[in-house]
MARZA-507773 format. One record per residue: residue in one letter; y negated, x, z negated of N, C-alpha, C, CB in turn. Coordinates in pm, whole numbers, plus 50000, padded with zeros to 5 digits. Glycine has a CB too. Layout:
<marlos>
AYXZYXZYXZYXZ
...
</marlos>
This chain:
<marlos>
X534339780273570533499768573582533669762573721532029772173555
X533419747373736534109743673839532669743073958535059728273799
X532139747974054531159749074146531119743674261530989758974168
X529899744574273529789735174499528299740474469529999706974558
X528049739974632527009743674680527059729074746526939757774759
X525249728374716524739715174799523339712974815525179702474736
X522979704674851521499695174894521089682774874521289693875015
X520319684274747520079674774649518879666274727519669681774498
X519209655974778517879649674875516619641574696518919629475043
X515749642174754514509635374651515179622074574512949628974756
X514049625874430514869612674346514859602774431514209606674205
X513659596274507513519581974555514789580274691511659579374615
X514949590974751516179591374841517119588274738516509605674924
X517649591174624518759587374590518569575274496519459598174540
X517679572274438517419553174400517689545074527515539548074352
X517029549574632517019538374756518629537574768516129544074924
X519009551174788520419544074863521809547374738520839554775058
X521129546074641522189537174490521999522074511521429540674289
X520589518174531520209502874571520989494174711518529503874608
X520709508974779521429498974913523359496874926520889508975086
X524059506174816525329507474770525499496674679525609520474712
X524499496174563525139486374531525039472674576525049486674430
X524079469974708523889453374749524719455674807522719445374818
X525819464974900526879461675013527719452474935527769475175079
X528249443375019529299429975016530519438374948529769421875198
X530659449174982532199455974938531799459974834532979467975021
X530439463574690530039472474655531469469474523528299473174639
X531629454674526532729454874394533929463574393533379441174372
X534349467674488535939476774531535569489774500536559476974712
X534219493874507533889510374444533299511174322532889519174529
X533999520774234532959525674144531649537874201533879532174024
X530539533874200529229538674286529369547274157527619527574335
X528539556074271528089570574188527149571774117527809580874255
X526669579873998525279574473989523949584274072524999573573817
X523109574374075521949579174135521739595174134520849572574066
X521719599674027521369614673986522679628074034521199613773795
X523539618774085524799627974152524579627174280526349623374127
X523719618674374524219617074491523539626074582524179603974529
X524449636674677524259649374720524879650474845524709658874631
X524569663674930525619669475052526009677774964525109676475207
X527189679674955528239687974946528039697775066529559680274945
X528209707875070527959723275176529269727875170526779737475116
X529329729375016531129736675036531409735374838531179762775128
X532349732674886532969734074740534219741574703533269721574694
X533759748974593534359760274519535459761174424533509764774460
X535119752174375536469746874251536429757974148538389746174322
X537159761674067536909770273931536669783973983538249770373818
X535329789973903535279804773987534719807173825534039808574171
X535489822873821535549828573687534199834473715536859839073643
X533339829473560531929835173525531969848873598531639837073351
X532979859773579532609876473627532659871873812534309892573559
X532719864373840533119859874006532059853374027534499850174047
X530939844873939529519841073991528779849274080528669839573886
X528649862873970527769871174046527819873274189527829882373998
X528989877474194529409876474336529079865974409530659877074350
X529399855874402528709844674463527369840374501528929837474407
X526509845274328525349843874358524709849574472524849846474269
X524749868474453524489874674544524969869474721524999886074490
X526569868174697526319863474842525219851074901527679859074880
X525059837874834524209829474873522909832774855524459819074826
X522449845474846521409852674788521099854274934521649865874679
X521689859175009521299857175175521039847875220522049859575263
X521199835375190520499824275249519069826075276520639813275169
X518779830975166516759832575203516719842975274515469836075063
X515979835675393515709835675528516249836775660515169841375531
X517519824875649518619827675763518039810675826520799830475694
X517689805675760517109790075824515669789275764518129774475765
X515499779075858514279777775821514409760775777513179782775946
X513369755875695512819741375640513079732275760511059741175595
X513989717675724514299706675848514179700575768515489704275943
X513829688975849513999670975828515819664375846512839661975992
X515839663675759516879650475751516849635575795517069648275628
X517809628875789517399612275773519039606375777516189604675933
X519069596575689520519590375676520169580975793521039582375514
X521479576975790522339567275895522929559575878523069570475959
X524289553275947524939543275872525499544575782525579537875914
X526299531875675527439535675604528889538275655527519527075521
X529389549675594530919547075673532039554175543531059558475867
X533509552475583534209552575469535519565975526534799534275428
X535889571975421536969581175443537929570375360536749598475381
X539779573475413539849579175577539299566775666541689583575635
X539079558075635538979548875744537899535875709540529543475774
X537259530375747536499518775709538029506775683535139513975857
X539119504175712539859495175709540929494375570540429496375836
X540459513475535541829520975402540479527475325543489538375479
X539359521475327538309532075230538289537975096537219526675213
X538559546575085538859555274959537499561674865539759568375018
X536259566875027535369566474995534009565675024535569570874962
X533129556974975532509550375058530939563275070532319532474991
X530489564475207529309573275233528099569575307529719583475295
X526869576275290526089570675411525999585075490524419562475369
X526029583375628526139594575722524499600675727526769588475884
X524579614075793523239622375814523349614675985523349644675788
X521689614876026521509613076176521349628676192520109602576233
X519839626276189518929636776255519469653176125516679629176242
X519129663676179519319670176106520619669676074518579668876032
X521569667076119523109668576093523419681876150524069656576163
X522709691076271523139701576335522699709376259522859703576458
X521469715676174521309719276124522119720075931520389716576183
X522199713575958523189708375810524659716175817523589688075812
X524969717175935526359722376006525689739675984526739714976218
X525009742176034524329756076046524769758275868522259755976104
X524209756275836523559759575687525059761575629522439745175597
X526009750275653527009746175604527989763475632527479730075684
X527789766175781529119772875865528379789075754529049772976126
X527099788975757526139801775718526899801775533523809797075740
X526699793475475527559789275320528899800175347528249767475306
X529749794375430531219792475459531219810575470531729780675624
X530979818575584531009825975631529879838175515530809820575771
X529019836575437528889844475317529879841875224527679842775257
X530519835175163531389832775083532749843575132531589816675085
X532949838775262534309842475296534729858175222534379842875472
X533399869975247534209882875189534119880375035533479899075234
X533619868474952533709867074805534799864874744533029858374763
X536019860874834536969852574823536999841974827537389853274757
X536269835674904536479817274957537069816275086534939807774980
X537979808675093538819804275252537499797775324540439789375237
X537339802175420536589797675569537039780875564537399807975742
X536599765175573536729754475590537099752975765535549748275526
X538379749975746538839751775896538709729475914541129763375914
X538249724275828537599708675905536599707375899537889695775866
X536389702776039535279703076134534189693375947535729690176353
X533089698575940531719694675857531039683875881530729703475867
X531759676375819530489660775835529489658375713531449643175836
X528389659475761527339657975700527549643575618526199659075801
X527029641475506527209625975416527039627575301528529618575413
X526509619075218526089618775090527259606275043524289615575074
X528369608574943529079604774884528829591274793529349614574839
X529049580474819527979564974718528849562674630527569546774801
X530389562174653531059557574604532749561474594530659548474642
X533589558874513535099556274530535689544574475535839566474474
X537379540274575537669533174592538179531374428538259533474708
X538289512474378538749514574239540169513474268538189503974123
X540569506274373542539507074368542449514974465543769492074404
X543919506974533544189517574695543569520574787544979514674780
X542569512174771541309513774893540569500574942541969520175039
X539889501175022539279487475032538709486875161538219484074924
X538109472175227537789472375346536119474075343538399459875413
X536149483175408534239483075468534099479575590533349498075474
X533039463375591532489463675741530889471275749532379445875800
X531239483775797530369493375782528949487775911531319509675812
X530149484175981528969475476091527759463676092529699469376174
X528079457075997527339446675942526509448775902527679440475873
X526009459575789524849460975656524499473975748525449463475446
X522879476375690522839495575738522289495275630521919504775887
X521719507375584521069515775471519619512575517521509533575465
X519109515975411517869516475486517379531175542516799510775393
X516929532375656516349547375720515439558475629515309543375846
X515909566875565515129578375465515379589775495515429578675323
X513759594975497514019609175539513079618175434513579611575711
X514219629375463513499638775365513909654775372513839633475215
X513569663275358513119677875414514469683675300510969684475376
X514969697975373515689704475342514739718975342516879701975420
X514919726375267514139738275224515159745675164512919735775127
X516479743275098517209755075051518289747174990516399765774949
X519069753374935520959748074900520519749674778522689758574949
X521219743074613521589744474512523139752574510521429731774460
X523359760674424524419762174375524739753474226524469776074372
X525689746074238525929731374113527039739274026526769711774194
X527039737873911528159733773800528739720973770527719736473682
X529449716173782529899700273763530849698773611531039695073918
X530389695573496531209697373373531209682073323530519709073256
X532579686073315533509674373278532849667273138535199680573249
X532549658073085532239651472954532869635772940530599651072940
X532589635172814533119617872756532229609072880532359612072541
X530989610572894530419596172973530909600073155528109594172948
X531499612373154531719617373287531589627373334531289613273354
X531309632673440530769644973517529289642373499531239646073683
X528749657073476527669658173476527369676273579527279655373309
X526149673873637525739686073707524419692273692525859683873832
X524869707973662523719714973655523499723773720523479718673565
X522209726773843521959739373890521949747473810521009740973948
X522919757473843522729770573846521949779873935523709773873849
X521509776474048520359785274115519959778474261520929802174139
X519359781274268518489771774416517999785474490516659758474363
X518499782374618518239791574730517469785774835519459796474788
X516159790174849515159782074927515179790475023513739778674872
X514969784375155514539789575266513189785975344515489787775336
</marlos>
């Protein structure tokens, strides 16, 4: 089954900034995500055989009580690789981005004796809005902002992401609160 660990911010965090994706001037060059997908990614796993969950589970089973409960808050929009070649369009973490890194490196480093490679690029915090529909497209990321939303982190999901006719769809498989 194909997996990621992440941080599902509140429904109204992800209506607001489906709303503020789709008013951007560029919003026609991406297909936007929908509302009910839009997440931090922590680390992603890619196909891990059902007898290889457990393992997993248990390792992220240590999360409870290695952090404690933070505040978040988005930031601007910006685009991988580049606002000029955007492939894909994001809104950045401000506050609470160091902590997000914590949580992230703490993910990385339980996994590692499960059999997951250590993420040797540097962790940018961002919630994913969109991808490019051709080769890419221009974002003036400078112009528009998001609007400012904040909202509390308390623990990681572990996700299933399964493929279907209307698309990807995702289901927790287990929530690790801290």
């Amino acid at each position: 089954m194909r997996t990621f660990v992440a941080v599902f911010p509140p429904q109204s965090v992800r209506e607001a900034l489906f709303r503020a994706a789709r008013d951007l001037p560029a919003s026609k060059a991406f297909r936007l995500i929908g509302r009910e997908k839009l997440h931090l990614t922590l680390k992603f796993l890619g196909n891990v055989a059902e007898d290889d969950l457990i393992r997993v589970e248990q390792a992220l089973g240590q999360l409870r009580g290695r952090h404690e409960p933070f505040e978040v808050s988005t930031s601007g929009f910006g685009a991988f690789p580049s606002e000029r070649r955007a492939r894909i369009l994001w809104v950045g973490v401000g506050e609470g981005s160091g902590p997000l890194r914590a949580v992230a490196q703490s993910v990385d480093d339980l996994l590692e004796p499960a059999g997951f490679e250590i993420e040797r690029r540097p962790y940018v915090p961002h919630l994913t809005l969109g991808r490019a529909r051709g080769q890419g497209a221009k974002l003036d990321a400078a112009s528009v902002y998001p609007p400012a939303l904040r909202f509390s982190v308390s623990g990681v999901d572990l996700v299933e992401s399964v493929p279907g006719e209307g698309g990807v769809t995702y289901s927790v498989l287990e929530t690790y609160s801290f």
